[in-house]
TIFI-879823 format. One record per residue: x, y, z of N, C-alpha, C in turn. Coordinates in pm, 1 decimal, always signed. Each point is the difference from the previous one (the first is absolute). Last residue first. Example, Ala and Ser with C-alpha at 12.3 -4.5 7.8 and 13.67 -1.06 7.14 Angstrom:
2
<<+1285.0; -225.0; +708.0>; <+82.0; +119.0; +6.0>; <-77.0; +109.0; +73.0>>
<<+29.0; -572.0; -7.0>; <-89.0; +119.0; +0.0>; <+90.0; +120.0; +0.0>>
//
This chain:
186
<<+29035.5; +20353.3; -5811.9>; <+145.0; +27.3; -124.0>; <+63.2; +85.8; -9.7>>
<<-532.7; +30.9; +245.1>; <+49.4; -148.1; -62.8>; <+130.1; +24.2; -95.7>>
<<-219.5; +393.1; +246.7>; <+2.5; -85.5; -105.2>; <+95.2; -113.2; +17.9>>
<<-266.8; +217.6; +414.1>; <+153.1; +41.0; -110.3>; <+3.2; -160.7; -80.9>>
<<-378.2; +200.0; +385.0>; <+111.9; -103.8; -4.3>; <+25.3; +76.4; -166.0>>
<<-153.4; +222.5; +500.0>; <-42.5; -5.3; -124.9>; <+91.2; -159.8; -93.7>>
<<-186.5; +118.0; +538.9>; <+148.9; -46.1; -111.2>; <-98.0; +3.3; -104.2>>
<<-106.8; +76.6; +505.3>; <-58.0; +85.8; -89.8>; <+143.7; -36.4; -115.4>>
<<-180.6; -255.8; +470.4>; <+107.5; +47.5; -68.8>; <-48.2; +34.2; -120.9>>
<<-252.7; -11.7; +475.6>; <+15.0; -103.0; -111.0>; <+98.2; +57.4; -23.9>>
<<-195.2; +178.1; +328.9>; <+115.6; -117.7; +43.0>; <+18.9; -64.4; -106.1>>
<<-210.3; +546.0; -21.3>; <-25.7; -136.0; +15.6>; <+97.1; -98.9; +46.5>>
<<+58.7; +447.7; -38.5>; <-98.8; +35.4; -5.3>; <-110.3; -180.8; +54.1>>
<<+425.2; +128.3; -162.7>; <+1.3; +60.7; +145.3>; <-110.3; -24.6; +89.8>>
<<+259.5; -319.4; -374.7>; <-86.7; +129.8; -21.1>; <-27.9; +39.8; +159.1>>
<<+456.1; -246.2; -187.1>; <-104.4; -3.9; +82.7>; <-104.5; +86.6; +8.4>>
<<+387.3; -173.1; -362.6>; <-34.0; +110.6; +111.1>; <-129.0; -38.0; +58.8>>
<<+237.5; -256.1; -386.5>; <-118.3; -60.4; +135.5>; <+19.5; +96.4; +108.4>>
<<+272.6; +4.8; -440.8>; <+70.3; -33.7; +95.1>; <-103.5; -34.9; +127.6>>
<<-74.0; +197.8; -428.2>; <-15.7; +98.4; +101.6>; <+43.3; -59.9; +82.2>>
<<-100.0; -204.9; -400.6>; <+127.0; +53.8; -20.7>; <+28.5; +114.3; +78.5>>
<<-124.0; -531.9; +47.4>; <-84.1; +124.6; -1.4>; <+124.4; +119.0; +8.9>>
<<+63.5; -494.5; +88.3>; <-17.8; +14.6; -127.8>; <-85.3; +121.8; -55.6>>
<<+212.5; -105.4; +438.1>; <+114.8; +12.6; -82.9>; <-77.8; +35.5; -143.6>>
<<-268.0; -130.0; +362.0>; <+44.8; +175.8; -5.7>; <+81.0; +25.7; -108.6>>
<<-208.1; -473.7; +150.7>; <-49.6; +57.4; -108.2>; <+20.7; +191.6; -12.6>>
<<+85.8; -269.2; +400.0>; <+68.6; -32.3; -102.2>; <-1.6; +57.9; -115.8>>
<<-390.4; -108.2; +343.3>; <+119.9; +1.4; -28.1>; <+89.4; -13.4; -57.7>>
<<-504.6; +164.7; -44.7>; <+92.7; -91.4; -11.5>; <+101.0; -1.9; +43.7>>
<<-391.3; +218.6; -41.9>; <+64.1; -5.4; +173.5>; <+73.6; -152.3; -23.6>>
<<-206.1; +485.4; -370.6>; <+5.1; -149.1; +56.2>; <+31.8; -49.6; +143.4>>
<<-199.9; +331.8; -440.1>; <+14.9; +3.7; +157.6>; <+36.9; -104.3; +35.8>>
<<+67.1; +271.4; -449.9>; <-44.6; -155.5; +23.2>; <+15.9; +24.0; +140.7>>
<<-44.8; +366.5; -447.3>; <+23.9; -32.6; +115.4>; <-91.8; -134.9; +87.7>>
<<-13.5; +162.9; -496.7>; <+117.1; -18.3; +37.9>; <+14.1; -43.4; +171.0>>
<<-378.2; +161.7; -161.6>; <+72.3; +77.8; -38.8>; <+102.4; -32.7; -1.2>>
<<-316.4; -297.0; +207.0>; <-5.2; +171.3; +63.1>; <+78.6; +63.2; -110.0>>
<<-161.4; -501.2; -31.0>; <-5.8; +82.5; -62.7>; <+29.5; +156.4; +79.4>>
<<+98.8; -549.4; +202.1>; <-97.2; +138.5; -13.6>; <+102.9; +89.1; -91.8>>
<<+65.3; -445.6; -63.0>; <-115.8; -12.8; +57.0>; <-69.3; +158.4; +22.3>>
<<+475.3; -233.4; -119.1>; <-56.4; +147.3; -41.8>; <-171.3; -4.2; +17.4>>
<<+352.1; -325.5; +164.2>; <-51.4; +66.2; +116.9>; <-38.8; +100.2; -101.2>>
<<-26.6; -422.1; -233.1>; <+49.4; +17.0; +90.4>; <-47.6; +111.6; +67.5>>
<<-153.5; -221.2; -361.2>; <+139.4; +8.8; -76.5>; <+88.9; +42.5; +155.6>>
<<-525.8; -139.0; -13.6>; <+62.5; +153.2; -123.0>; <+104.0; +33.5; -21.3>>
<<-162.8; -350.3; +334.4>; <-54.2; -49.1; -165.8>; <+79.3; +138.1; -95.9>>
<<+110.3; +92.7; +475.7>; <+46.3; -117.2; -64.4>; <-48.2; -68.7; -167.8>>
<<-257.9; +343.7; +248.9>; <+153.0; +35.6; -44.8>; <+102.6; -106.6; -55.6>>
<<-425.7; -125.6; +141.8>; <-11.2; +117.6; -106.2>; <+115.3; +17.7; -34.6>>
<<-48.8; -166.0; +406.1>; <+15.0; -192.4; -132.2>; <+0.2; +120.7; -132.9>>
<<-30.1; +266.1; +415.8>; <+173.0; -75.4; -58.4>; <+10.4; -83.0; -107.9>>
<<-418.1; +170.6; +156.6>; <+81.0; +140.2; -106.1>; <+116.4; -71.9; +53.9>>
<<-331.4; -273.1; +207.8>; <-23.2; +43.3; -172.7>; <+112.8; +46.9; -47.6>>
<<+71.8; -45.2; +479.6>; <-1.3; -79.2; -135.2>; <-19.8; -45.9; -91.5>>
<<-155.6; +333.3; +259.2>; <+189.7; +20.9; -51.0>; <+22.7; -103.2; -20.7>>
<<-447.3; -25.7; +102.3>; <+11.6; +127.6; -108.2>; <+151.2; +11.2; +31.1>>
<<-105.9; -293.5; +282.7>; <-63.5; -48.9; -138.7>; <+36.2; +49.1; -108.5>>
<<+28.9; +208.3; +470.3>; <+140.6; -165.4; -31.4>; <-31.2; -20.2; -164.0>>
<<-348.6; +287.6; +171.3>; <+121.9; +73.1; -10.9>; <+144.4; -80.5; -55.8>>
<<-419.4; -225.7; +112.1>; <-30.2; +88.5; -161.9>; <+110.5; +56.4; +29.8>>
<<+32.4; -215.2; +403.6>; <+6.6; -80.2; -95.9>; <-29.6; +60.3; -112.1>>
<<-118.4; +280.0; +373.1>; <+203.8; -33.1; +0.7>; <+58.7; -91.4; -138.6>>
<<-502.6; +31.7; +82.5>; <+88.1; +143.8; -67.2>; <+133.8; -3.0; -21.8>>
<<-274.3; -324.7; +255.5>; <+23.8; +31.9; -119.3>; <+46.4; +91.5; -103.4>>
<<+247.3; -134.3; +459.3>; <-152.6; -28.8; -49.9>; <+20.3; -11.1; -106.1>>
<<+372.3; -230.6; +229.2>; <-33.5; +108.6; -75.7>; <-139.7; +5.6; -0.3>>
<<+50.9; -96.8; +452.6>; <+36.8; +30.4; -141.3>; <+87.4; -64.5; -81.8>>
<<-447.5; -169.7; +301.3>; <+129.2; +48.0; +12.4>; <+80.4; +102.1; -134.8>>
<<-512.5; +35.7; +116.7>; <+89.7; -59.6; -35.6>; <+123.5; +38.8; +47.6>>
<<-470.8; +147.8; +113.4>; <+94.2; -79.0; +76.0>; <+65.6; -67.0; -38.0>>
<<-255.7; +158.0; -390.3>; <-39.0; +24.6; +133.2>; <+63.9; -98.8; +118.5>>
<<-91.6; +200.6; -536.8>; <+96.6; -20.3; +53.1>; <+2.2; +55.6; +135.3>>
<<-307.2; -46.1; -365.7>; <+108.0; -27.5; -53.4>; <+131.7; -45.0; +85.7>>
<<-620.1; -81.5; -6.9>; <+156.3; +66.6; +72.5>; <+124.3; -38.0; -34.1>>
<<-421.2; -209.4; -119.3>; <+14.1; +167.2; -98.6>; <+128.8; +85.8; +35.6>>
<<-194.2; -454.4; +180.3>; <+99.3; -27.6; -180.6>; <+8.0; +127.9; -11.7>>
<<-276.1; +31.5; +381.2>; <+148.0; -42.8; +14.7>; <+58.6; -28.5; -62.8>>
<<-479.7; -26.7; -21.0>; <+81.6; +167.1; -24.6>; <+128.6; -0.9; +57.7>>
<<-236.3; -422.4; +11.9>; <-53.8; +45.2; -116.2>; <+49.6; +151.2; -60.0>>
<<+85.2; -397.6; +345.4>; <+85.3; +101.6; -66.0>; <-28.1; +86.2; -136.0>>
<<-212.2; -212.4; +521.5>; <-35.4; +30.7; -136.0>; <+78.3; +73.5; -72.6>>
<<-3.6; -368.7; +423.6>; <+12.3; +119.0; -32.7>; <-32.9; +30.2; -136.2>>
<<+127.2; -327.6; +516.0>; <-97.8; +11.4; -122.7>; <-45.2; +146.7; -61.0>>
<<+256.1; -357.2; +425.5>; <-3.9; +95.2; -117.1>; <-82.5; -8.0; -101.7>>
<<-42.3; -359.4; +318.4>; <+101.4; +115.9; +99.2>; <+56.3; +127.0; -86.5>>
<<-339.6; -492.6; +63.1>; <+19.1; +137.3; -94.9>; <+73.3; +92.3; +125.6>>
<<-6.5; -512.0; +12.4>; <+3.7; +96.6; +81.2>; <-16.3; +184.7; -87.6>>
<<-64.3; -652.5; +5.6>; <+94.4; +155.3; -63.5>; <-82.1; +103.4; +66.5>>
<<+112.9; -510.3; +235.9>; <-173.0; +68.8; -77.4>; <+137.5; +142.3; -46.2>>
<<+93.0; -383.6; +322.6>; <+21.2; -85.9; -161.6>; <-116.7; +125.5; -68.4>>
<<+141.0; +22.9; +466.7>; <-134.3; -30.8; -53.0>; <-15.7; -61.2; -92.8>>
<<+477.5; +79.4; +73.5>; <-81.6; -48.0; +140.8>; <-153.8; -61.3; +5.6>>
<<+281.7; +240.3; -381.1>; <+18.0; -165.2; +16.6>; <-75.4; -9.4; +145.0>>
<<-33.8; +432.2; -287.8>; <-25.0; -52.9; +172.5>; <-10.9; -159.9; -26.5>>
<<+83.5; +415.4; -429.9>; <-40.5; -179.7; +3.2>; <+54.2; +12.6; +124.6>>
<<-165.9; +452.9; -272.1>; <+113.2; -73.9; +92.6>; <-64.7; -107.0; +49.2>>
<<-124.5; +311.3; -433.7>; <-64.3; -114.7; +145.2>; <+139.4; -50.8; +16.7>>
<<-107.2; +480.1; -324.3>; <+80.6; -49.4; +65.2>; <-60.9; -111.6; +96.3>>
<<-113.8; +323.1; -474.9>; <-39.0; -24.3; +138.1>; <+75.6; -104.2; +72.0>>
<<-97.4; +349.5; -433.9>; <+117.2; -61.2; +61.8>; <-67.6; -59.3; +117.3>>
<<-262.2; +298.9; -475.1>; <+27.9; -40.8; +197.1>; <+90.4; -167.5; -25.6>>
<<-186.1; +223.7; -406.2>; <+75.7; +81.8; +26.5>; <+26.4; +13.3; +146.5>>
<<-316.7; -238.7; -349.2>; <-13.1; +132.2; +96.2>; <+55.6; +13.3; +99.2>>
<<+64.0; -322.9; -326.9>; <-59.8; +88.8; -61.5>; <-17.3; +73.9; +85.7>>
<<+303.7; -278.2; +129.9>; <+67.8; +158.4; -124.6>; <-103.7; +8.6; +3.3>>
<<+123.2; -220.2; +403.9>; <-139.1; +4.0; -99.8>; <+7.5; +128.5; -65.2>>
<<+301.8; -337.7; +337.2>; <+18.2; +78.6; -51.3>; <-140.0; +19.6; -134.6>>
<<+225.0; -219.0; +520.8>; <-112.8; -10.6; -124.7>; <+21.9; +101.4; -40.9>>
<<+310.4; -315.4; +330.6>; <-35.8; +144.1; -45.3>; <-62.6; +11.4; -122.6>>
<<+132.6; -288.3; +490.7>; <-58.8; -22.7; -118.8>; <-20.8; +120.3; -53.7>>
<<+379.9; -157.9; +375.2>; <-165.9; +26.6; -27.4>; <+1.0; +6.8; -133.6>>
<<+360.1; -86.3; +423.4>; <-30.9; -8.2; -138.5>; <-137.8; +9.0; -11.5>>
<<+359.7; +31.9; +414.0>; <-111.5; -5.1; -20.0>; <+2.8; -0.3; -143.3>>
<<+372.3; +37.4; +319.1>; <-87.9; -80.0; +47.0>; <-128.2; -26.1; -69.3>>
<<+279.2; +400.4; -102.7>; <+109.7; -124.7; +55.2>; <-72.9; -134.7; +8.7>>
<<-282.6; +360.5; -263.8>; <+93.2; +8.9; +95.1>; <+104.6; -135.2; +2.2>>
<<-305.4; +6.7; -351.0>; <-35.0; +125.5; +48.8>; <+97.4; +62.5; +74.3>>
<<+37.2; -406.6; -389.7>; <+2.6; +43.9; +134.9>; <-25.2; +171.7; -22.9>>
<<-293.4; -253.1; -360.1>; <+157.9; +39.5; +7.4>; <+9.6; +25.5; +201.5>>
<<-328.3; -195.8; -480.4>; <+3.7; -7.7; +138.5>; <+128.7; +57.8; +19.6>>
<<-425.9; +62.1; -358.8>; <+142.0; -50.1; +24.6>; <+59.3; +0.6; +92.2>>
<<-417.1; +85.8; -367.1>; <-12.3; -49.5; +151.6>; <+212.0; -8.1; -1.0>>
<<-392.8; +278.4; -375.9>; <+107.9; -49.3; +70.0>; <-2.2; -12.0; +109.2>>
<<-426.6; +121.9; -350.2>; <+91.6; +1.6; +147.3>; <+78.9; -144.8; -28.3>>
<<-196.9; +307.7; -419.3>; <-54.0; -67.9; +99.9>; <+99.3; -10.5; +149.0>>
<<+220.4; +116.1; -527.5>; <-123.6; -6.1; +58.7>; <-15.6; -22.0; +127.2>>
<<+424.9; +153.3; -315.6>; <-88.3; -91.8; +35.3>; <-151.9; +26.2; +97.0>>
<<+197.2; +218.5; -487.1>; <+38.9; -29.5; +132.0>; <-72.2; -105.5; +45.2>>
<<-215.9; +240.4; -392.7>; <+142.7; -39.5; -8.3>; <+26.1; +10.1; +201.2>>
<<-448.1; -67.9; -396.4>; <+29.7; +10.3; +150.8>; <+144.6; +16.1; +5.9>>
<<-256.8; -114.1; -394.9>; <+20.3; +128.1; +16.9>; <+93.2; +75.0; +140.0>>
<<-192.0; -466.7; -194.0>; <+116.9; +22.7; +49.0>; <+44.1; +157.3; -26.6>>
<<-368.9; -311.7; +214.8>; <+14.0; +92.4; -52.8>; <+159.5; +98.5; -34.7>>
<<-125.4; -541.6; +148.3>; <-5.7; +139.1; +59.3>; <+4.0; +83.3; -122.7>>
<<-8.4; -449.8; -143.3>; <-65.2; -2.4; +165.8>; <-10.3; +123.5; +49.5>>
<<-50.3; -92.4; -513.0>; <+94.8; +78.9; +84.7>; <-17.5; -39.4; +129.1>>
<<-80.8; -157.4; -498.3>; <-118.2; -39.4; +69.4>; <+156.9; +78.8; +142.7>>
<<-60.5; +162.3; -534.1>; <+114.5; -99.3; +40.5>; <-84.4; -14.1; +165.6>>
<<-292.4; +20.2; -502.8>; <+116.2; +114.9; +82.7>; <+70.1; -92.1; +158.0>>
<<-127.4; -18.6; -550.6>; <+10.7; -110.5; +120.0>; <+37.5; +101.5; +65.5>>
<<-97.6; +193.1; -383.8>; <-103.7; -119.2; -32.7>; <-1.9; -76.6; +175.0>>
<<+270.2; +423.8; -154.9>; <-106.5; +0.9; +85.4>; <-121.8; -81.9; +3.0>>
<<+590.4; +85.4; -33.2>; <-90.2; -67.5; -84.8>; <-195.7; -19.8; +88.5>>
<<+484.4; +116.5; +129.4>; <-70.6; +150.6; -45.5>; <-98.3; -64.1; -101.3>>
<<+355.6; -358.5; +139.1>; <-37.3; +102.3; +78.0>; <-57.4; +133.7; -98.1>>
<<-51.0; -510.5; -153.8>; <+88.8; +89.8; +4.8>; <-36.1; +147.2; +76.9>>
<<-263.4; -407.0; -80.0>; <+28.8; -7.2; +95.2>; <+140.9; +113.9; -4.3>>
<<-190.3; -132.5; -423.8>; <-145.0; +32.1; +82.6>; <+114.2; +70.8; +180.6>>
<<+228.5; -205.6; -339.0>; <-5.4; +82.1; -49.3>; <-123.1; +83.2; +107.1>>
<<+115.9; -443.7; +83.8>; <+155.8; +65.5; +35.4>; <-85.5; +138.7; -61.2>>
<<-319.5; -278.9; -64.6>; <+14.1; -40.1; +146.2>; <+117.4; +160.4; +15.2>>
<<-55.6; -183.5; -413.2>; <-88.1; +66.9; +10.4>; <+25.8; +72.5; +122.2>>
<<+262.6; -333.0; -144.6>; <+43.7; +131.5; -67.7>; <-87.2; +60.5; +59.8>>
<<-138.5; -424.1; +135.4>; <+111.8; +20.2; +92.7>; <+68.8; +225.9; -61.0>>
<<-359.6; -255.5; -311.1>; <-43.4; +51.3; +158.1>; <+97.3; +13.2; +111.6>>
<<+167.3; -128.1; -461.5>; <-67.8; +113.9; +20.3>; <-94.1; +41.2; +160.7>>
<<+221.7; -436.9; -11.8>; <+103.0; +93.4; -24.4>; <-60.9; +164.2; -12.8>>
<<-237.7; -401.9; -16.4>; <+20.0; +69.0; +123.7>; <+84.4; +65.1; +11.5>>
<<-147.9; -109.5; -425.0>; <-81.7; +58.7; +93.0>; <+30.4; +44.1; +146.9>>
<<+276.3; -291.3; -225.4>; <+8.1; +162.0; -142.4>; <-134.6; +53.0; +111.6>>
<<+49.8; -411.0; +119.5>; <+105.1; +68.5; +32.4>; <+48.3; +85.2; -77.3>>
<<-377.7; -277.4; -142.6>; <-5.7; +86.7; +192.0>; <+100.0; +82.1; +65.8>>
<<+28.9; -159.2; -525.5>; <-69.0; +60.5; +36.3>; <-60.1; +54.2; +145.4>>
<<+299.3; -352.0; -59.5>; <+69.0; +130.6; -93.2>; <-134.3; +98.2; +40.2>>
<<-141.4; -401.5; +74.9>; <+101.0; -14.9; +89.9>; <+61.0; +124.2; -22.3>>
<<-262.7; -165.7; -319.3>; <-86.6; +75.9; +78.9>; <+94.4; +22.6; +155.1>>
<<+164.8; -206.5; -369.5>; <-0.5; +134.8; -60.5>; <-75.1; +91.1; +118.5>>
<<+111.3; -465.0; +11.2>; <+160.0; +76.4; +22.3>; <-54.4; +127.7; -73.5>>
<<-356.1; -315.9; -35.3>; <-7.9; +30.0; +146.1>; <+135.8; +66.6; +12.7>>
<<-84.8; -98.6; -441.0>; <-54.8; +71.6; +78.6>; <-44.5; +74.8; +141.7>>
<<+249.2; -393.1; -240.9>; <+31.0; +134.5; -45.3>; <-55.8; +106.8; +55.3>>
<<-0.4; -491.2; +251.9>; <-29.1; +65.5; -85.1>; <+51.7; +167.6; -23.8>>
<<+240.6; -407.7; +305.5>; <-109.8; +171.5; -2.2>; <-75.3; -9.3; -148.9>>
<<+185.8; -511.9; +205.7>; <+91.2; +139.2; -73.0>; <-129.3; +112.1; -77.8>>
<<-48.6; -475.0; +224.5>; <+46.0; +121.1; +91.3>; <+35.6; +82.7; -32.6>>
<<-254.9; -343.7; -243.7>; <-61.0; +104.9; +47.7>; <+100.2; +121.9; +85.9>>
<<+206.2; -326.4; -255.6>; <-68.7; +78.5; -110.3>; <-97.8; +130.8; +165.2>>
<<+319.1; -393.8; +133.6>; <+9.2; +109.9; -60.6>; <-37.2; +148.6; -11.7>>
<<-227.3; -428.5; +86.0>; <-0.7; +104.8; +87.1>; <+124.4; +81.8; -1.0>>
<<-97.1; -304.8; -349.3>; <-127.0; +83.6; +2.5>; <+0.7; +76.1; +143.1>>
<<+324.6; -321.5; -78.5>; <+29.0; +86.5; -125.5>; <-114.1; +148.9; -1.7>>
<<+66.5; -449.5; +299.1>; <+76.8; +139.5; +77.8>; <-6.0; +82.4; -151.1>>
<<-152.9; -451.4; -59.2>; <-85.8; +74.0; +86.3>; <+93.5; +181.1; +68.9>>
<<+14.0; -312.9; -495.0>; <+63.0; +45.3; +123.0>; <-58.5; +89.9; +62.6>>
<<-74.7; -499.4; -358.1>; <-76.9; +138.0; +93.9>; <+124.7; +55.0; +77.5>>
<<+84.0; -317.2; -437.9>; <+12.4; +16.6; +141.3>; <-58.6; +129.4; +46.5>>
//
């Protein structure tokens, strides 16, 4: 007896060789994928990396648009052009339906001014606020009020803190602080 399904079998099953050359593309593409990862590692000077901007640049760039009310009745448009450093102001006339330049300025030497028609605190008032609260977080990190070194002597405007000084917090004459040495601990 002939069997016709015996010989298509035979052809559908791989040869030995073709399950070797199958092994072999994927041992290749595997090395060109290794290649790819090793080549493309930053500080590597085979691929260099393709940049839209220069990224040396830090901040932002070019002109800002943004709209805010002016007055009670009115809103306009406000451009802003870091690279050179002008503000300019269009008030929107719903009547005409047209903008209106109604300011326009250059703050190019105005970032330099520290401190002009402010309310207070200025700045100074604020480094002064700043700088005593350095030297409290100081005192505090250092175990408390022995912060200043004079010789023993601690100026304070604590209340309370008289009982623990062994001069009782006489009043210096000379100043409104209190002149207390302090006494051993026991």
């Amino acid at each position: 007896m002939h069997r016709p399904h015996a010989k298509a079998a035979v052809i559908a099953q791989p040869a030995p060789q073709s399950k070797q050359t199958v092994f072999w593309i994927i041992a290749i593409l595997l090395a060109i994928i290794a290649t790819a990862l090793i080549v493309g590692q930053p500080g590597s000077t085979l691929i260099q990396p393709a940049n839209a901007q220069n990224s040396s640049m830090v901040g932002a760039r070019g002109i800002f648009a943004f709209t805010g009310q002016l007055d009670e009745d009115s809103y306009g448009l406000f451009m802003l052009d870091v690279d050179s450093n002008n503000v300019w102001v269009y008030q929107y006339q719903p009547n005409d339906s047209r903008l209106k330049l109604v300011a326009a300025r250059s703050f190019l030497y105005d970032r330099y001014l520290e401190d002009y028609k402010n309310a207070a605190p200025g700045p100074q008032e604020i480094k002064r606020m700043l700088d005593d609260q350095r030297r409290i977080q100081s005192r505090v990190k250092n175990g408390g009020v022995a912060g200043a070194n004079n010789g023993g002597v601690i100026y304070t405007d604590v209340p309370g803190a008289v009982e623990l000084f062994e001069d009782g917090g006489k009043k210096n004459d000379d100043s409104d602080r209190r002149d207390m040495r302090m006494t051993p601990a026991g």
